[in-house]
C-alpha positions in Angstrom: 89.7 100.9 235.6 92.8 102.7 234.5 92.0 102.2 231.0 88.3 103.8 231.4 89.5 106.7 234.1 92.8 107.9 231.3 89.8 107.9 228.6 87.3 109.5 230.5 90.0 112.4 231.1 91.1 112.3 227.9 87.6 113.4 226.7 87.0 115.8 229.6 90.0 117.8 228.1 89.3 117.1 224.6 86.5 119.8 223.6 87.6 119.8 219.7 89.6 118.3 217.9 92.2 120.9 217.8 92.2 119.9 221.7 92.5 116.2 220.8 95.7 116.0 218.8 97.1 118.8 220.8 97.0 116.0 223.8 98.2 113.0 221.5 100.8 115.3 220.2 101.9 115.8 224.0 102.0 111.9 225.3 103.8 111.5 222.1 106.4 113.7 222.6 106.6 112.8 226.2 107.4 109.4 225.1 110.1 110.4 222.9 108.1 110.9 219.4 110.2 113.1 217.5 107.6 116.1 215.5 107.9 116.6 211.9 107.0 119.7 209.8 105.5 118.9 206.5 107.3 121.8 204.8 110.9 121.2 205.8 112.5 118.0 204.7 112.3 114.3 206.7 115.3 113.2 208.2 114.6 109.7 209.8 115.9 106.5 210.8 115.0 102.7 211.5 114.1 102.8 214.8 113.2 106.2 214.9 109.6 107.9 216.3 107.8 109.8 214.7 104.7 112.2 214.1 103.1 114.8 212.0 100.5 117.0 212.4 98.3 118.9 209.8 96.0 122.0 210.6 96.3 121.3 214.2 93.6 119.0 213.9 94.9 115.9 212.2 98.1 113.7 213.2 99.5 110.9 212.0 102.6 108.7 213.9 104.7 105.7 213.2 107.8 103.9 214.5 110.0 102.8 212.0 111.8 99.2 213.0 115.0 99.0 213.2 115.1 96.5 210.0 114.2 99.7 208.3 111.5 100.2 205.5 108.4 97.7 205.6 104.7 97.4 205.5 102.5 99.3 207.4 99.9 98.3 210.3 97.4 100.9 210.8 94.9 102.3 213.2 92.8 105.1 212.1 90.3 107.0 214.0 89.0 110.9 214.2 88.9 113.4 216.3 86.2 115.5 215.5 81.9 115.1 216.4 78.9 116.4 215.5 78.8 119.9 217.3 77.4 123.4 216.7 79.8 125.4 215.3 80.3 129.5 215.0 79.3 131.6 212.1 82.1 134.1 211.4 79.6 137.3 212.3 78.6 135.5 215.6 77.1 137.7 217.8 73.4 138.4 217.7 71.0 140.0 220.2 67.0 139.5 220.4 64.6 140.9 223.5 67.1 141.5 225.1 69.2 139.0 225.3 72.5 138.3 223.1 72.5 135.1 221.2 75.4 133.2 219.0 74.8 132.4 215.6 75.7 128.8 214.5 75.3 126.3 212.5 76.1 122.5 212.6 78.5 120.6 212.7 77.9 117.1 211.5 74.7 114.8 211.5 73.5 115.3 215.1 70.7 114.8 217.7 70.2 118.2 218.1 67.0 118.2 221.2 70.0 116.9 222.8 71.8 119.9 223.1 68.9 122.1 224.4 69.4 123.1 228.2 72.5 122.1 228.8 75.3 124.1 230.1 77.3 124.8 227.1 80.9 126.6 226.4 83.2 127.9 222.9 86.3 126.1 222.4 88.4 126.0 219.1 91.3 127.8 217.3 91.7 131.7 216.7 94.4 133.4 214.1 95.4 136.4 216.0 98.2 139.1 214.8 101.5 138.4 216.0 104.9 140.4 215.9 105.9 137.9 213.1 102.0 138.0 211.5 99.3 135.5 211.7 99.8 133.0 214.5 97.2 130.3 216.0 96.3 129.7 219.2 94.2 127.0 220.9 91.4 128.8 223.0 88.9 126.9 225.6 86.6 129.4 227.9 86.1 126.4 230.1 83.5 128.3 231.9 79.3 127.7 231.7 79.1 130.4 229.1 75.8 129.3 227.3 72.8 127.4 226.8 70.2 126.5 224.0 66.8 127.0 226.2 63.2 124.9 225.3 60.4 126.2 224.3 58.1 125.3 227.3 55.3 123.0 227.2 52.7 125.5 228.1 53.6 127.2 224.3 54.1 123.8 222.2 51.6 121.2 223.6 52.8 118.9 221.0 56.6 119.1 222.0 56.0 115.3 223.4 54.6 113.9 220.0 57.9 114.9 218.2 59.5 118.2 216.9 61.1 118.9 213.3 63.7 121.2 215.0 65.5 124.4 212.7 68.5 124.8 213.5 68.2 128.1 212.2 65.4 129.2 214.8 65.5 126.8 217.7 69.3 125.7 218.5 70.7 129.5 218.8 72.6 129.8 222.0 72.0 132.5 225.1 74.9 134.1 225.9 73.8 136.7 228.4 72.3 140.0 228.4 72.2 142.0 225.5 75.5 143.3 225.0 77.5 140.6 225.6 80.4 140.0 223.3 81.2 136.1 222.5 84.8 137.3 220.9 85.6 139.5 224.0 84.7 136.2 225.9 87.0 134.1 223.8 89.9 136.9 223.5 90.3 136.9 227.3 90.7 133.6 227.7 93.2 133.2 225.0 95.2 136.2 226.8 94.9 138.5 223.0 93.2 141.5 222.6 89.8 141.3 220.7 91.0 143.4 218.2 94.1 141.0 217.1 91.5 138.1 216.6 91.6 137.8 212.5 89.6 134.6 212.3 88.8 131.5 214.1 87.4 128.4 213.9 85.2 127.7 217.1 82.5 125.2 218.6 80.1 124.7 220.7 80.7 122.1 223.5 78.8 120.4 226.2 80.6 121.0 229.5 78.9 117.5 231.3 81.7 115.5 232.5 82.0 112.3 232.0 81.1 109.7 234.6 80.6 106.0 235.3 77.1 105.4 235.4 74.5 102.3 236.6 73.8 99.7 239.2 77.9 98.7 239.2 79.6 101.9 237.1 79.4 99.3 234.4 78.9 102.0 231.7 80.1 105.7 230.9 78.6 108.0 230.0 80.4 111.2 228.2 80.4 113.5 225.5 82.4 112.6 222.3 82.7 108.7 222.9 82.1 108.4 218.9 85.4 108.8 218.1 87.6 109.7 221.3 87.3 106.4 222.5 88.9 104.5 220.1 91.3 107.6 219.5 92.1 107.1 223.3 92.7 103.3 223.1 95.1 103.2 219.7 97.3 106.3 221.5 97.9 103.8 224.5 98.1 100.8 222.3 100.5 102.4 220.4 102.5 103.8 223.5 102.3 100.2 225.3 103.3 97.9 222.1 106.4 96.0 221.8 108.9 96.8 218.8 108.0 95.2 216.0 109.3 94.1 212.4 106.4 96.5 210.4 106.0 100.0 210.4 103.7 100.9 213.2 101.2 104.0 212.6 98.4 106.0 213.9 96.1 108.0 212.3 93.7 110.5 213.8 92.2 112.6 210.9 89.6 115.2 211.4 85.9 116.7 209.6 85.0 112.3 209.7 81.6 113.9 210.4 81.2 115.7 207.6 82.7 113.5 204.9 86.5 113.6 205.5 87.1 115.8 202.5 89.5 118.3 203.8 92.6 118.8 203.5 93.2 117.3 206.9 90.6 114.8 206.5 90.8 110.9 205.2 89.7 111.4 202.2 93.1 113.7 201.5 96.0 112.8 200.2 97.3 112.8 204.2 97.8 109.6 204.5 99.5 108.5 200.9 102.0 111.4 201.8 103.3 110.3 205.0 103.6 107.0 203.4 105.6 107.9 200.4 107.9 110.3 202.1 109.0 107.9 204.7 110.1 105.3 202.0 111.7 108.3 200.5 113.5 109.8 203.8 114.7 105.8 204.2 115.8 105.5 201.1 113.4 102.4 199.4 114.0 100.9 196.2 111.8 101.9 193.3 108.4 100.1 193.8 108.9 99.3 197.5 106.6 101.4 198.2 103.9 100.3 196.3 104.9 96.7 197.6 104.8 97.9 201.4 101.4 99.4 200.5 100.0 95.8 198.7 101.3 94.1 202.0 99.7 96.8 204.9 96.9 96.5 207.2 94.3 99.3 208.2 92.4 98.7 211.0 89.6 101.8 210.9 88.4 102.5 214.7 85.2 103.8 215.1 82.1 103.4 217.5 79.6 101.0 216.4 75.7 101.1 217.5 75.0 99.4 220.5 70.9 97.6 220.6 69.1 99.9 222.2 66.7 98.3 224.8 63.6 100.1 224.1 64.0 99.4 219.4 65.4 96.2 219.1 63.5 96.0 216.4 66.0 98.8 214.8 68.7 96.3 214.4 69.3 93.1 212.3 68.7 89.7 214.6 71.5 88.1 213.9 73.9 90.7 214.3 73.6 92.8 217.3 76.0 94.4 219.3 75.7 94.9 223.6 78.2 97.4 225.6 80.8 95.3 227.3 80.7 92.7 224.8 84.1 93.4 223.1 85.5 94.7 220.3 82.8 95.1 217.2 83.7 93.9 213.9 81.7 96.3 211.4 80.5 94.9 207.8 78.5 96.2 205.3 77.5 95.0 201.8 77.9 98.2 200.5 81.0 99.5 201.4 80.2 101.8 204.2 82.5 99.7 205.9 85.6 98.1 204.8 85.9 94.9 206.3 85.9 91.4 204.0 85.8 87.9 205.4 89.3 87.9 205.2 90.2 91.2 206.9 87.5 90.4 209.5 89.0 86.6 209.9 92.4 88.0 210.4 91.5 91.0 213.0 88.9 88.4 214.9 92.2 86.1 214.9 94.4 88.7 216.6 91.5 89.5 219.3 91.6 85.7 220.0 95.1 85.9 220.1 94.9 88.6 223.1 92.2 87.1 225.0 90.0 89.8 223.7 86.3 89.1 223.0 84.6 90.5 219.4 81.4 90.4 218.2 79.9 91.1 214.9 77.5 94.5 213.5 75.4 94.8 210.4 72.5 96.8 209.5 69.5 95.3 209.0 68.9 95.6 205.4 66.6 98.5 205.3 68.5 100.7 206.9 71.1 102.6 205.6 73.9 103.2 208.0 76.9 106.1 208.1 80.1 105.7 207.2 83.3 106.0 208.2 86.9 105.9 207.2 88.1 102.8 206.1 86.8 102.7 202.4 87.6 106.3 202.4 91.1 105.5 203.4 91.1 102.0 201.1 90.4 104.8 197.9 94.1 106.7 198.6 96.2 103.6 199.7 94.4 100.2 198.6 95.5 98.1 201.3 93.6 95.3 203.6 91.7 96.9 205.8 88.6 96.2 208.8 86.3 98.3 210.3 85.6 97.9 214.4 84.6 99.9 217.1 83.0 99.9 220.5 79.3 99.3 220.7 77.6 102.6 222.4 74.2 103.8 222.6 72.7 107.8 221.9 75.4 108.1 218.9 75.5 111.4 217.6 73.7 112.9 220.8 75.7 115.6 223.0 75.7 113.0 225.5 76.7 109.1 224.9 76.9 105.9 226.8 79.5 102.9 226.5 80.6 99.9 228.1 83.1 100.7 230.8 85.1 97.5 229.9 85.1 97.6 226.5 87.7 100.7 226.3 90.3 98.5 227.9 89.5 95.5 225.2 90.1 98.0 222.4 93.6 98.8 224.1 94.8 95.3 224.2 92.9 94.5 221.0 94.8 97.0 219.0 98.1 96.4 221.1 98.3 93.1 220.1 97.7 94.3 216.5 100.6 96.2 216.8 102.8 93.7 217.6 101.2 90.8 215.8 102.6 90.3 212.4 100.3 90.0 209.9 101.7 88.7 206.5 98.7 88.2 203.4 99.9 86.7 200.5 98.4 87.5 196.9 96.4 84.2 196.8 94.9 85.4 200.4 96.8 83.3 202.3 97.3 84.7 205.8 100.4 84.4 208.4 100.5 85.7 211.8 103.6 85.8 213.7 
């Protein structure tokens, strides 16, 4: 229960992902991580820990063994979920009331956000004596909810609604009058007027809790991806030294295509690599060698079978909470697993007493995405795609196994320490 109660606080405390690396970046530290800036020169050793962060909302760490430069071993994951997110001129008012204009975040389940108690988290840029300075900002507080349109006025509301998010998921704030910034300013401890800009979401307030006959399952906002963002942060913490570069990645915008500057699809990841075979001094082409011999695993939540559609999901390969770690494939690249990166990661699980099971798509259904092929595109590498099988992905409230979190801990420990060697003809040591 350890495992499930440090994830389920983890999210509590998590409402972006500003919030999310801001708390990885503390348990890193307080574990002796040391922080790099990207702008100011990298000064590190074998042995040495490490992290980086970009944007506040992207970080990436790694312990460097004490052999010095080698391969990588990799865990990616994001931070980020599909939310509802500010417009810049927020603030709107309609009989009476005052309203917040947003727009979404992400591909969402949005009659899941309606009458919920709601709050505004995010980042502002105030003015500061030395000019623009950021600030993380969380009002904490019930400040607003998306209200229905009863029954009595939509008699078909049961048969199905095309929802706008332009018309029907515009949040009540209060009487007319109230000012979201004011709101947001206060709890920052700024004064309205030094907010310059901001980049602020909507978030569902629900805690999240153990739910069902024996607290078998949890249920929480932001399981897709803070679960496995939870589990690779302890992995990481709890793995023995080993004789490869460890390294976590926790990128942000996942939901809306990673093509930021702080998302996988940037050149985030290819930098951190080169400059630490830089900062320890590799040969020319050691890089590129490391690179050829690294291992991405790419953590992110897979679709449980829902009870009510089986028939949504391929026979053969269906996925049940508490059934262990899920090995993703797809013929088509969404993910990046291979029968020999799936072998090898299903081989480490066995390895650590940890049970997997296997997710595809049925074949007419076209699944999301996520960020190993993304990845694979900036630093071609072997990589797999898992996850935790959860139901409701993509709704403002999800549901999970409650002992699946702690197989993904010791699933992606044991990666960490496991050394995985692949040869150019595919053949596969594991030390």
């Amino acid at each position: 229960m350890d495992a499930i109660r440090g994830m389920m606080a983890f999210i509590d405390a998590a409402p972006t992902a500003f919030h999310a690396v801001e708390q990885v970046a503390k348990r890193l530290e307080d574990a002796g991580y040391e922080r790099l800036e990207e702008r100011a020169a990298w000064r590190i050793a074998p042995g040495g820990r490490y992290f980086v962060t970009r944007n506040r909302s992207s970080l990436i760490a790694f312990r460097v063994p004490e052999c010095g430069f080698k391969p990588f071993q990799i865990v990616a994951s994001h931070g980020d979920s599909p939310c509802f997110k500010l417009k810049p001129n927020a603030d709107r008012a309609a009989q009476g009331l005052a309203l917040l204009n947003v727009e979404k975040y992400g591909g969402m389940l949005m009659s899941t956000w309606l009458d919920r108690p709601l709050s505004v988290a995010g980042r502002l840029v105030v003015e500061g004596p030395r000019g623009l300075e950021t600030r993380l900002v969380d009002v904490d507080r019930d400040v607003a909810i998306i209200p229905n349109v009863p029954i009595h006025f939509n008699r078909a509301a049961n048969d199905g609604v095309a929802w706008n998010a332009q018309v029907d998921m515009l949040p009540v704030i209060g009487e007319e009058g109230a000012d979201i910034l004011a709101i947001v300013a206060e709890c920052a401890g700024v004064e309205k007027e030094k907010i310059a800009g901001g980049d602020l979401f909507l978030y569902n307030r629900d805690r999240a809790s153990l739910v069902g006959a024996n607290s078998e399952f949890v249920s929480a906002p932001r399981l897709d991806d803070l679960a496995c963002a939870y589990a690779s942060l302890e992995a990481l913490l709890a793995a023995r030294p080993s004789k490869h570069i460890d390294m976590l990645c926790l990128f942000d915008n996942e939901e809306v295509g990673s093509g930021s500057k702080q998302g996988a699809g940037s050149t985030l990841l290819a930098e951190v690599m080169r400059r630490v075979a830089l900062a320890l001094g590799a040969a020319p082409q050691a890089l590129e060698a490391a690179v050829a011999g690294s291992f991405l695993v790419s953590a992110d939540n897979a679709h449980a079978v829902h009870p009510n559609h089986p028939d949504k999901y391929d026979e053969q390969n269906r996925v049940h909470m508490n059934g262990g770690v899920v090995v993703k494939s797809n013929a088509n690249q969404k993910y990046t697993s291979d029968g020999l990166s799936a072998a090898v990661f299903e081989g480490v699980c066995r390895r650590a007493g940890v049970p997997t099971q296997r997710f595809s798509n049925r074949s007419d259904v076209v699944g999301g995405s996520t960020l190993g092929s993304i990845l694979s595109g900036h630093a071609s590498m072997n990589a797999v795609d898992i996850g935790l099988a959860q139901l409701a992905m993509h709704s403002a409230r999800e549901t999970m196994g409650a002992r699946d979190e702690a197989y993904m801990i010791d699933a992606l420990r044991a990666f960490y320490e496991c050394e995985i060697e692949v040869e150019g003809d595919g053949t596969v040591t594991m030390e």
